[in-house]
N, CA, C and O atoms as CSV, one atom per row, in Angstrom:
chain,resi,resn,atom,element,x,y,z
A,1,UNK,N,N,26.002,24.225,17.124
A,1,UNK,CA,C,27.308,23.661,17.371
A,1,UNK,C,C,27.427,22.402,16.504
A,1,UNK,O,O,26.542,21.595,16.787
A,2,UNK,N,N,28.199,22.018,15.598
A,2,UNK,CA,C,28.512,21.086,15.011
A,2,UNK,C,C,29.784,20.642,15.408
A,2,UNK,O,O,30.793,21.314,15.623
A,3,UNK,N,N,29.552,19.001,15.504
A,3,UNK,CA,C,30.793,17.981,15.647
A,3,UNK,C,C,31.471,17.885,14.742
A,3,UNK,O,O,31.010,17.989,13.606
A,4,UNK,N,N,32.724,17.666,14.969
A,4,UNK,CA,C,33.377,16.739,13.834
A,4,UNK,C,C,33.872,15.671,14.055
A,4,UNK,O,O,34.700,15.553,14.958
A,5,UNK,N,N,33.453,14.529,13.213
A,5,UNK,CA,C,33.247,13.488,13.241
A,5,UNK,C,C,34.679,12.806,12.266
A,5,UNK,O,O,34.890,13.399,11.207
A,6,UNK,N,N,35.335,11.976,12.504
A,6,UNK,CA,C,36.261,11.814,11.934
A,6,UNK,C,C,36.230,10.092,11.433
A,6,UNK,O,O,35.338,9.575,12.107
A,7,UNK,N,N,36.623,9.441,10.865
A,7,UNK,CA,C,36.829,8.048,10.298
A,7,UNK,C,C,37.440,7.501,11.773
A,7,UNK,O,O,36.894,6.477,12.184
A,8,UNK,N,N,38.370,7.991,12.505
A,8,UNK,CA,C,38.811,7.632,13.400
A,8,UNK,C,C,37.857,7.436,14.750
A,8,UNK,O,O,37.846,6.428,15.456
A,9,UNK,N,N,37.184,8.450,14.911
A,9,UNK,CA,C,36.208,8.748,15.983
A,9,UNK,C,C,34.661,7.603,15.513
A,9,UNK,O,O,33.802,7.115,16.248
A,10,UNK,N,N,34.783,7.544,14.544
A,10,UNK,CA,C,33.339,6.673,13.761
A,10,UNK,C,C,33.977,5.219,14.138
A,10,UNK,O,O,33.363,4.314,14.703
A,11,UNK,N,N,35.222,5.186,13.747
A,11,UNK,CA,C,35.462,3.437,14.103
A,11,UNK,C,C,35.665,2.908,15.552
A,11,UNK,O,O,35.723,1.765,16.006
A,12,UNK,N,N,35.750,4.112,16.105
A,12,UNK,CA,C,35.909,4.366,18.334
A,12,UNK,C,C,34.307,3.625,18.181
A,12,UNK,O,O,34.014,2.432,18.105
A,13,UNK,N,N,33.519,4.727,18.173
A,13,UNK,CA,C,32.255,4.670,18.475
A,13,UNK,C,C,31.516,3.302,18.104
A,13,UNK,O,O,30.426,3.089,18.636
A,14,UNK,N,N,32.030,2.401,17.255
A,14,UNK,CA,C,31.363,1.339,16.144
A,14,UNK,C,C,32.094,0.519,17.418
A,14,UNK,O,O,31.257,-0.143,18.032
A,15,UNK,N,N,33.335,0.412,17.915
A,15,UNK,CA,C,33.910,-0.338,18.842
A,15,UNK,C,C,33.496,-0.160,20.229
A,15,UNK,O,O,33.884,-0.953,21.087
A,16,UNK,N,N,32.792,0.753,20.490
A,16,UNK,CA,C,32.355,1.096,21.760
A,16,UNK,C,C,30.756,0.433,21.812
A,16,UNK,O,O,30.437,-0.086,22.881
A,17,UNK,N,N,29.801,0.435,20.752
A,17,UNK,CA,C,28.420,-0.130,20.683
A,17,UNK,C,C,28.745,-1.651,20.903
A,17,UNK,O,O,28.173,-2.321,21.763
A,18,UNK,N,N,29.568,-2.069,20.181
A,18,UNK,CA,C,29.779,-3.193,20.080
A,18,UNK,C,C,30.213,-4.075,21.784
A,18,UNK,O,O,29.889,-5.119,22.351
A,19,UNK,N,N,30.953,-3.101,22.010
A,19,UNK,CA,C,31.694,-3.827,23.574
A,19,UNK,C,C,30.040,-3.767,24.129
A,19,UNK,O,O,29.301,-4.738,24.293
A,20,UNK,N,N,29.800,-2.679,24.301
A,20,UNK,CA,C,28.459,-2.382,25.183
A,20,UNK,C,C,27.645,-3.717,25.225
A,20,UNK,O,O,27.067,-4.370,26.094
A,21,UNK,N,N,27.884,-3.824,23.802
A,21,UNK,CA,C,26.332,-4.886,23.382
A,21,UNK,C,C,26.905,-6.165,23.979
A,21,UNK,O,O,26.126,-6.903,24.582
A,22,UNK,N,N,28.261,-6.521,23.866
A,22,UNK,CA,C,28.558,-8.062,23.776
A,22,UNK,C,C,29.061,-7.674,25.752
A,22,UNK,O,O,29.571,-8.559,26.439
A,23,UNK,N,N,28.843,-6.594,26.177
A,23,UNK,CA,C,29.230,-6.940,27.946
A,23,UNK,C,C,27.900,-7.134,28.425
A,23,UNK,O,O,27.758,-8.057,29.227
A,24,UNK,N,N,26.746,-6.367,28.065
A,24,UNK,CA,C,25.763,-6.603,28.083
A,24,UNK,C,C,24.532,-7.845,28.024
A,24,UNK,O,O,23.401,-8.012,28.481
A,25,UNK,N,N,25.767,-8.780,26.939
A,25,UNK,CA,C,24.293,-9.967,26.455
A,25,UNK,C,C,25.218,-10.999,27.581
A,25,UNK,O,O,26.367,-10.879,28.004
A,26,UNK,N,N,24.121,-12.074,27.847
A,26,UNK,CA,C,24.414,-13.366,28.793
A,26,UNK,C,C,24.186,-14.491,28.223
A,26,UNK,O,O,22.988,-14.627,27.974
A,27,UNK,N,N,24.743,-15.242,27.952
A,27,UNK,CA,C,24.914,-16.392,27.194
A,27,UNK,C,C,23.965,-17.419,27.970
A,27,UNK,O,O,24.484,-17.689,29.053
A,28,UNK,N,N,23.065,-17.909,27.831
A,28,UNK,CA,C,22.160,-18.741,28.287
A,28,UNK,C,C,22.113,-20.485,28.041
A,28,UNK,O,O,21.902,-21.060,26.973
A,29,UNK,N,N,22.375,-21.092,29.364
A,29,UNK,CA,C,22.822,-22.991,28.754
A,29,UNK,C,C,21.095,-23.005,28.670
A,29,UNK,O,O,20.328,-22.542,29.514
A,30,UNK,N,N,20.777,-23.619,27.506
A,30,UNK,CA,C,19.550,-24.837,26.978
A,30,UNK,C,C,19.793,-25.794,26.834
A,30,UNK,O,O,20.751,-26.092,26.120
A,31,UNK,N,N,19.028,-26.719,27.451
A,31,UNK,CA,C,19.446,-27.865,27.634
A,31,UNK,C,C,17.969,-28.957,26.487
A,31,UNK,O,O,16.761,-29.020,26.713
A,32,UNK,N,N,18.574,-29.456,25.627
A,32,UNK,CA,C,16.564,-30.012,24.823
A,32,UNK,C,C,16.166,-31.535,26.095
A,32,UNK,O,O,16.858,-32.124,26.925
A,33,UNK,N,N,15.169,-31.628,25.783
A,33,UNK,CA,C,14.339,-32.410,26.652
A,33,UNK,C,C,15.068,-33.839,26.441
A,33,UNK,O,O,15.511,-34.146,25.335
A,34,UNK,N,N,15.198,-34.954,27.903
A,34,UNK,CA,C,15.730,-35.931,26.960
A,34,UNK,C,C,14.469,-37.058,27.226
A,34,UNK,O,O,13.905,-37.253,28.303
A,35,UNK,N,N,14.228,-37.657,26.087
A,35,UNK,CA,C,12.865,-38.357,26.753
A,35,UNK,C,C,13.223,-39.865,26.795
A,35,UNK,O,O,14.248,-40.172,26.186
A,36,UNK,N,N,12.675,-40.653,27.294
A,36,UNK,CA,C,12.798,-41.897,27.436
A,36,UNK,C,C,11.861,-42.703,26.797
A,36,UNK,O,O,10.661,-42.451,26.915
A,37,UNK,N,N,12.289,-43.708,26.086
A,37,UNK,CA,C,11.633,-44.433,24.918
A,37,UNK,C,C,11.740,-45.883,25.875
A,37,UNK,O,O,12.570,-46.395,26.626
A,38,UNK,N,N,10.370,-46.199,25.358
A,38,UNK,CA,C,9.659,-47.380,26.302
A,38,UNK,C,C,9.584,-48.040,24.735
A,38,UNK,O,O,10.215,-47.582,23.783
A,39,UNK,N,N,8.679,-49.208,24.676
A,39,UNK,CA,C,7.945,-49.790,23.912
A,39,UNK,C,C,6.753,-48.848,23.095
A,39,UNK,O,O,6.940,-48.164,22.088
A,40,UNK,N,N,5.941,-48.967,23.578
A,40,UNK,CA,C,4.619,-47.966,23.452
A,40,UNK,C,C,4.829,-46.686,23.782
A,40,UNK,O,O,3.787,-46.161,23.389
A,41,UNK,N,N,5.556,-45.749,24.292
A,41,UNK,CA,C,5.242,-45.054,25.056
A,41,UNK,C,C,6.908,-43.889,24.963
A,41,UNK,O,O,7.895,-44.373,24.411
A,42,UNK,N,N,6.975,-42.608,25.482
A,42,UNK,CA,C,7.964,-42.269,25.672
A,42,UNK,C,C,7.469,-41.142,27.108
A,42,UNK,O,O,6.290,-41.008,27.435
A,43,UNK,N,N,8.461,-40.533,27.711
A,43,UNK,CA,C,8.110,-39.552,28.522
A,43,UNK,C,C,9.297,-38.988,28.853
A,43,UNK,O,O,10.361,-39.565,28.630
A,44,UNK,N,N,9.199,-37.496,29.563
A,44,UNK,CA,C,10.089,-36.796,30.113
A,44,UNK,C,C,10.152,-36.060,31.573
A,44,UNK,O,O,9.215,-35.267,31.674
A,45,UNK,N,N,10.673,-36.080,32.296
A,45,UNK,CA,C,10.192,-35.820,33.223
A,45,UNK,C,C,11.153,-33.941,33.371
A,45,UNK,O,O,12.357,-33.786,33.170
A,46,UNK,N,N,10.298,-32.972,33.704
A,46,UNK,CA,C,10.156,-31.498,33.856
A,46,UNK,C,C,11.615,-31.368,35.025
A,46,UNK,O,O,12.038,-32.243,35.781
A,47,UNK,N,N,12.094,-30.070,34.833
A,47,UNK,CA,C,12.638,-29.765,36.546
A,47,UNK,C,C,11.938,-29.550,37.363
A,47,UNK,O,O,12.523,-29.448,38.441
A,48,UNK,N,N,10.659,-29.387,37.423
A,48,UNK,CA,C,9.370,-28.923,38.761
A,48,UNK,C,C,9.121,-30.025,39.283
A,48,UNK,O,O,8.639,-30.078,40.414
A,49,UNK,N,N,9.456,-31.349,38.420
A,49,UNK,CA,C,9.134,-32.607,38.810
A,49,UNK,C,C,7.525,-33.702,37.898
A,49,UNK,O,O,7.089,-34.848,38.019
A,50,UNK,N,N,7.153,-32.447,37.036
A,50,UNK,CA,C,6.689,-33.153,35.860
A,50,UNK,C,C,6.556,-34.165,35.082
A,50,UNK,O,O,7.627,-34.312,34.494
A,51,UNK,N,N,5.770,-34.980,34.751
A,51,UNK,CA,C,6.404,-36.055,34.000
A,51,UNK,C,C,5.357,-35.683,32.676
A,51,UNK,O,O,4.269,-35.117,32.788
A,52,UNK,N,N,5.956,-36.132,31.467
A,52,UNK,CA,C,5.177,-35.509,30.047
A,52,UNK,C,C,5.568,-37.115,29.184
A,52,UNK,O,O,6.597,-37.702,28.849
A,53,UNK,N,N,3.758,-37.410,29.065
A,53,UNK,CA,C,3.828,-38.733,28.204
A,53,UNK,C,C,3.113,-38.853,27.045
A,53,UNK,O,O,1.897,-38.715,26.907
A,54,UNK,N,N,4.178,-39.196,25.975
A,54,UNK,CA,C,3.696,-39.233,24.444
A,54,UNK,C,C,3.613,-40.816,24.264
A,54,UNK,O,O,4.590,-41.564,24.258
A,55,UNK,N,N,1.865,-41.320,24.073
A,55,UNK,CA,C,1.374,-41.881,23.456
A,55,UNK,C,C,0.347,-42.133,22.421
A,55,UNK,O,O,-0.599,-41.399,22.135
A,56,UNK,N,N,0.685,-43.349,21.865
A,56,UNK,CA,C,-0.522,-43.125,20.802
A,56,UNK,C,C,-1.676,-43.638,20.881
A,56,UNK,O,O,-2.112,-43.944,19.772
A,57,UNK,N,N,-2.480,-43.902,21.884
A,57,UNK,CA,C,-3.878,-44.153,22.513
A,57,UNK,C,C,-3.477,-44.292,24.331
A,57,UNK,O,O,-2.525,-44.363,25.107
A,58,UNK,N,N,-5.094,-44.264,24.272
A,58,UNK,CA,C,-5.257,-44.504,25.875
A,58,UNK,C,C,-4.848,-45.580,26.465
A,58,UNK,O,O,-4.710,-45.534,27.688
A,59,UNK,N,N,-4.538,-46.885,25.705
A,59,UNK,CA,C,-3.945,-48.016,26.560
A,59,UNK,C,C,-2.927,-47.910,26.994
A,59,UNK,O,O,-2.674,-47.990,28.196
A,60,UNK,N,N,-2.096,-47.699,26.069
A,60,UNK,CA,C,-0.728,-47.517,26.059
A,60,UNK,C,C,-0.600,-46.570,27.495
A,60,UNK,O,O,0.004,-46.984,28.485
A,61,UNK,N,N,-1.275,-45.227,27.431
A,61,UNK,CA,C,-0.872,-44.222,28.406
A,61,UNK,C,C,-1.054,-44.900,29.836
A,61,UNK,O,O,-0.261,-44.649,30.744
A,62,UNK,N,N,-1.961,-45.634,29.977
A,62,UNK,CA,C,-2.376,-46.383,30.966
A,62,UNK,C,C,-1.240,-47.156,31.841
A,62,UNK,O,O,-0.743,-46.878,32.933
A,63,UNK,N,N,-0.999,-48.355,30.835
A,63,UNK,CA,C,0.719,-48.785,30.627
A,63,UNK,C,C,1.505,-48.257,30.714
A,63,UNK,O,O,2.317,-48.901,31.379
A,64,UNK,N,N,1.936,-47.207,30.394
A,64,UNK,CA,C,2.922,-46.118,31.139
A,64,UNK,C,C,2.972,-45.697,32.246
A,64,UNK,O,O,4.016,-45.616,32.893
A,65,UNK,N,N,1.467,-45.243,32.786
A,65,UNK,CA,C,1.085,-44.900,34.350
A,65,UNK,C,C,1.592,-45.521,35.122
A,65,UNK,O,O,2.355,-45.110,35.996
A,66,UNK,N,N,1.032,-47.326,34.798
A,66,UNK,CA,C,1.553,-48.112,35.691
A,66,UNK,C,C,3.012,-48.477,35.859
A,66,UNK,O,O,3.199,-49.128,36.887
A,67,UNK,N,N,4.218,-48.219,35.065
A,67,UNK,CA,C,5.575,-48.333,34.589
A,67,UNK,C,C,6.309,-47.063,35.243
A,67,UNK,O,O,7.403,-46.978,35.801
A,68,UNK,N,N,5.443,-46.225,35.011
A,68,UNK,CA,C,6.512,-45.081,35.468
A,68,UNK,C,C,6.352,-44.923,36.806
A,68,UNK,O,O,7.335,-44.519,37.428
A,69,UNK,N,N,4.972,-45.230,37.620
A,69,UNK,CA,C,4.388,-44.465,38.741
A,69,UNK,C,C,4.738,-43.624,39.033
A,69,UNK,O,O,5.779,-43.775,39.671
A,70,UNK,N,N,4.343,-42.333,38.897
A,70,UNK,CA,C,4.392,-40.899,39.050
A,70,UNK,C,C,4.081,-40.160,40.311
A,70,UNK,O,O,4.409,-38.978,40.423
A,71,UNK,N,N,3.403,-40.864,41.354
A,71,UNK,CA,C,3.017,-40.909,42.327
A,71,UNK,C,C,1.598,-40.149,42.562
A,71,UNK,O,O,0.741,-40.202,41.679
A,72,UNK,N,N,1.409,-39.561,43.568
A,72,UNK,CA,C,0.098,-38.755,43.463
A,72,UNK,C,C,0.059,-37.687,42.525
A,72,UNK,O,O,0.954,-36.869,42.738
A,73,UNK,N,N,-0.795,-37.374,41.401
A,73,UNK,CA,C,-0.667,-36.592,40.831
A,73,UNK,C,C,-1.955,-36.413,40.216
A,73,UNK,O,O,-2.619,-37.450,40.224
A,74,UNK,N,N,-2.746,-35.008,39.464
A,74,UNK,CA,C,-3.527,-34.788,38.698
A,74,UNK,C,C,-3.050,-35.063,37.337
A,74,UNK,O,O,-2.038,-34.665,36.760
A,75,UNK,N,N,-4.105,-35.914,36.911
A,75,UNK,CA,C,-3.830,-36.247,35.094
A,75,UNK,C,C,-4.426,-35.394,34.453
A,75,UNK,O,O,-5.648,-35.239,34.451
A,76,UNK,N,N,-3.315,-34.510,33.612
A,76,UNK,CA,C,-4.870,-34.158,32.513
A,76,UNK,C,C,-4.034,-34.344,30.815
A,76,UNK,O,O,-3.038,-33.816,30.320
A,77,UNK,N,N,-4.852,-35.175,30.409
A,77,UNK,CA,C,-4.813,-35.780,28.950
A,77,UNK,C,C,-5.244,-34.778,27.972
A,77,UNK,O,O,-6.423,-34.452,27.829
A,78,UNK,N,N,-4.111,-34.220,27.198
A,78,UNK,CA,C,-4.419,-33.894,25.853
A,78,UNK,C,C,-3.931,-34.053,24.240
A,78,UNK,O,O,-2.804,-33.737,23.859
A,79,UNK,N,N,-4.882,-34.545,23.454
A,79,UNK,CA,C,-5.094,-35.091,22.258
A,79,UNK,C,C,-4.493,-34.328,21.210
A,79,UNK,O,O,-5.109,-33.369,20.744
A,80,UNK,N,N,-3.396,-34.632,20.798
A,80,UNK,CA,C,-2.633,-34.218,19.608
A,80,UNK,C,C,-2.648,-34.875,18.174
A,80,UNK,O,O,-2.216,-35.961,17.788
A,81,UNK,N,N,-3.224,-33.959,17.584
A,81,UNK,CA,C,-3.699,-34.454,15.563
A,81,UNK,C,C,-2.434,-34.322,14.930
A,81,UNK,O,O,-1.687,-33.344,14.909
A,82,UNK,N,N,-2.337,-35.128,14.561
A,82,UNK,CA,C,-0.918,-35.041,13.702
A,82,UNK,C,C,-1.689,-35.291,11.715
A,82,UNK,O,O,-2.503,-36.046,11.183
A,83,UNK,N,N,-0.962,-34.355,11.354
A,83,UNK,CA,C,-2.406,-34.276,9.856
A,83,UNK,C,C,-1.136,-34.181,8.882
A,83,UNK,O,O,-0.132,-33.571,9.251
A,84,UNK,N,N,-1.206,-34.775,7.679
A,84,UNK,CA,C,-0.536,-34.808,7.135
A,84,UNK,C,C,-0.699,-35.168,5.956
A,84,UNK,O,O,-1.422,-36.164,5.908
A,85,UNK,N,N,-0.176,-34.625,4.437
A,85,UNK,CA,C,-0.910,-34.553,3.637
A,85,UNK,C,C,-1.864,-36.291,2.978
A,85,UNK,O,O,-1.833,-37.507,3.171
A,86,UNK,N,N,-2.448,-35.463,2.319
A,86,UNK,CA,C,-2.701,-37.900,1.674
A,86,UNK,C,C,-2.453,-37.560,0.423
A,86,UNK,O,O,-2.549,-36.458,-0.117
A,87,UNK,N,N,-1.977,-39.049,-0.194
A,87,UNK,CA,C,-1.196,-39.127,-1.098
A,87,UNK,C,C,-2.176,-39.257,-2.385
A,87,UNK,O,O,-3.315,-38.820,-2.226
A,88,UNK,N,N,-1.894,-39.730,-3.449
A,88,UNK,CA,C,-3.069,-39.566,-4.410
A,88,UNK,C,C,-4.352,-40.856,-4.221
A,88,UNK,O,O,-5.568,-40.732,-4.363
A,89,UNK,N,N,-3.504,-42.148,-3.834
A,89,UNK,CA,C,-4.285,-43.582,-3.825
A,89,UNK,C,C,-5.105,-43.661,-2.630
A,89,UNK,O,O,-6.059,-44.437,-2.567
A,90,UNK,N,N,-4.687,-42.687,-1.432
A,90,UNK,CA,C,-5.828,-42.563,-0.560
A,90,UNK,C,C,-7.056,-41.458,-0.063
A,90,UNK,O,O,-7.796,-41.278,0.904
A,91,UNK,N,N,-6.701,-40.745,-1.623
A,91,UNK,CA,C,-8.192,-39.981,-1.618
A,91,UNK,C,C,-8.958,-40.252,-2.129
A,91,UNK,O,O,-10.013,-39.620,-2.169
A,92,UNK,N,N,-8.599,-41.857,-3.036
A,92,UNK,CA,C,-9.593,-42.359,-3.916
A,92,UNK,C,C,-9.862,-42.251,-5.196
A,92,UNK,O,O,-10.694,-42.686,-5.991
A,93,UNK,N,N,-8.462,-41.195,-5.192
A,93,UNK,CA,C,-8.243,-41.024,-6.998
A,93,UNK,C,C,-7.904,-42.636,-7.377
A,93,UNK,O,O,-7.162,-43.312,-6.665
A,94,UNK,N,N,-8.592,-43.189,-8.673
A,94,UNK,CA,C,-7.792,-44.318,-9.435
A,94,UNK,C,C,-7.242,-43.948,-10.366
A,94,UNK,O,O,-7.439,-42.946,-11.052
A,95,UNK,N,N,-6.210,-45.071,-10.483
A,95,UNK,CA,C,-5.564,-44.903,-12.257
A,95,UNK,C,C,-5.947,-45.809,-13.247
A,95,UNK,O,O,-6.015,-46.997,-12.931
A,96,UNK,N,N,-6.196,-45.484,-14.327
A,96,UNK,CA,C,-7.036,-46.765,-15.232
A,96,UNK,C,C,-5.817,-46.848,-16.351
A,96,UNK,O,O,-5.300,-45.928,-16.984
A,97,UNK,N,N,-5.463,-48.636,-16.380
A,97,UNK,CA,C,-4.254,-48.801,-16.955
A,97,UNK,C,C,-4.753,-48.720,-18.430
A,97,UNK,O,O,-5.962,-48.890,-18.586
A,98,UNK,N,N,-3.979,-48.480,-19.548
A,98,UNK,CA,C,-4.183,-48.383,-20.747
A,98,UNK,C,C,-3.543,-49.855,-21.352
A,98,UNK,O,O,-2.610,-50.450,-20.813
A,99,UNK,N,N,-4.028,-50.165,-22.199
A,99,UNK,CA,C,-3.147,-51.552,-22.717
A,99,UNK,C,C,-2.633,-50.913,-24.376
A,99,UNK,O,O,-1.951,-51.615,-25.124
């Protein structure tokens, strides 16, 4: 049994995938993190009730602890490398001036 398929029936069908797809999808709100900028220190606090603190040593984080008080909570600290290329004068290449 063969269909026949018509320009008319092809542009139905192209309009029919399409509805499908766009009744189908759900538009989702994201919201980006908003963090709060201290001196030393920034943090954000989660919807679970989280709090997330970016510092750049242990004093500082310390100083934050005591600033934000978070209340009872388990700490667990982890160490982020930020690496980035080096430039020519701090790998120890020299340049020797010519006169």
């Amino acid at each position: 049994m063969t269909l026949a398929i018509t320009p008319g029936m092809k542009h139905l069908l192209v309009c029919l995938m399409f509805l499908t797809m766009t009744s189908c999808a759900h538009k989702v709100e994201v919201d980006a993190p908003r963090f709060v900028r201290a001196d030393k220190f920034a943090y954000t606090k989660s919807d679970d009730g989280r709090v997330f603190i970016v510092t750049t040593n242990t004093k500082d984080f310390d100083d934050a602890m005591k600033r934000i008080q978070p209340g009872p909570a388990t700490v667990d600290k982890f160490d982020l490398w930020v690496i980035t290329p080096a430039s020519g004068a701090s790998r120890g290449e020299t340049r020797h001036r010519t006169h």
